[in-house]
N, C-alpha and C positions, 0 to 999 in steps of 0.2 A: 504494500500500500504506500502511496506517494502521498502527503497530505503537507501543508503549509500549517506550522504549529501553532497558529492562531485558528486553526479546526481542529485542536486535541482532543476537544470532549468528542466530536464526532468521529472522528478516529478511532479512537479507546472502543465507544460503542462499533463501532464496524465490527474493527479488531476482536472485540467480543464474541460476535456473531460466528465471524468465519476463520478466524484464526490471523495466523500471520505475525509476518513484523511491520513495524513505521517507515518507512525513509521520508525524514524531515525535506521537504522541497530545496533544492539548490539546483544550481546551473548544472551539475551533473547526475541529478537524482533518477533520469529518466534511461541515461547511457547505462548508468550501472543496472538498474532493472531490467533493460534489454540485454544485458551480456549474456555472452554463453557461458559464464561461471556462475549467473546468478541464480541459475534454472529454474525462472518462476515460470509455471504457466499460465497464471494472469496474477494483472496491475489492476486496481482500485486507485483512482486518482481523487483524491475530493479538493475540488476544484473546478471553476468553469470547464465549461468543453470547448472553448477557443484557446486557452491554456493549455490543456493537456493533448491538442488535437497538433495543435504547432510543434509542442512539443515532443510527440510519438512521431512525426512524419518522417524524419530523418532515419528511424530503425526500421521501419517498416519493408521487409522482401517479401512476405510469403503468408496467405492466408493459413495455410497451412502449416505453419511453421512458427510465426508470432505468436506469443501469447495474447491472451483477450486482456481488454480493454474496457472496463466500466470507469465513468467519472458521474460521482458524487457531489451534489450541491452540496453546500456547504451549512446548509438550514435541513440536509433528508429529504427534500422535498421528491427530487428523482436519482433513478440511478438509470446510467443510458451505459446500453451494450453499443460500444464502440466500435470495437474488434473483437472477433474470434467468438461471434455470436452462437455456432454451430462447438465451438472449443470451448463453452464455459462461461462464456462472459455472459450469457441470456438463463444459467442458474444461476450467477450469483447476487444479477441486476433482481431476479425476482426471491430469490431468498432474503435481501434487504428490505421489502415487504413488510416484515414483520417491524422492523422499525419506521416505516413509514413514510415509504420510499417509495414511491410509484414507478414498474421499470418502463424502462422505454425502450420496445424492443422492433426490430425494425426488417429484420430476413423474413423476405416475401415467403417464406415456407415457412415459417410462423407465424404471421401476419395472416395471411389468407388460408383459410382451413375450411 
């Protein structure tokens, strides 16, 4: 989870939920999540989606390959599968639910049923 620590209580609570560790936001918090040493297979970003959107684009090769992508307001209000909707990101945008979190989920094979 990438979060700006002026979001810690929402943090804490994600973190609660689905485990994990924090990486406090910085210039390089997004490169180290994407490394191949870091083996996450999804980010939680809480923080706008223009923010976290600029900032994943540069890692980005491989639907199949990237880890998923949810970003979190910073009030719970949504949580949007970004990437890797098919890999994770579209349970864990609706397992945040429970706190209050509306997901927003967007793969026309989920969408349309």
């Amino acid at each position: 989870m990438i979060s700006f620590e002026r979001n810690r209580a929402v943090a804490e609570r994600v973190t609660g939920l689905v485990g994990g560790e924090v990486i406090w936001y910085s210039d390089s918090a997004f490169s180290q999540a994407f490394s191949q040493d870091s083996g996450y297979d999804a980010i939680i970003a809480i923080m706008s989606c223009g923010i976290a959107v600029r900032m994943i684009a540069p890692f980005l090769r491989s639907k199949w390959t990237d880890p998923a992508v949810v970003v979190v307001d910073c009030a719970l209000r949504h949580a949007i599968a970004v990437t890797g909707g098919h890999h994770g990101a579209n349970e864990i945008a609706t397992r945040l639910e429970v706190l209050g979190a509306d997901p927003v989920i967007t793969n026309a094979s989920e969408v349309v049923k």
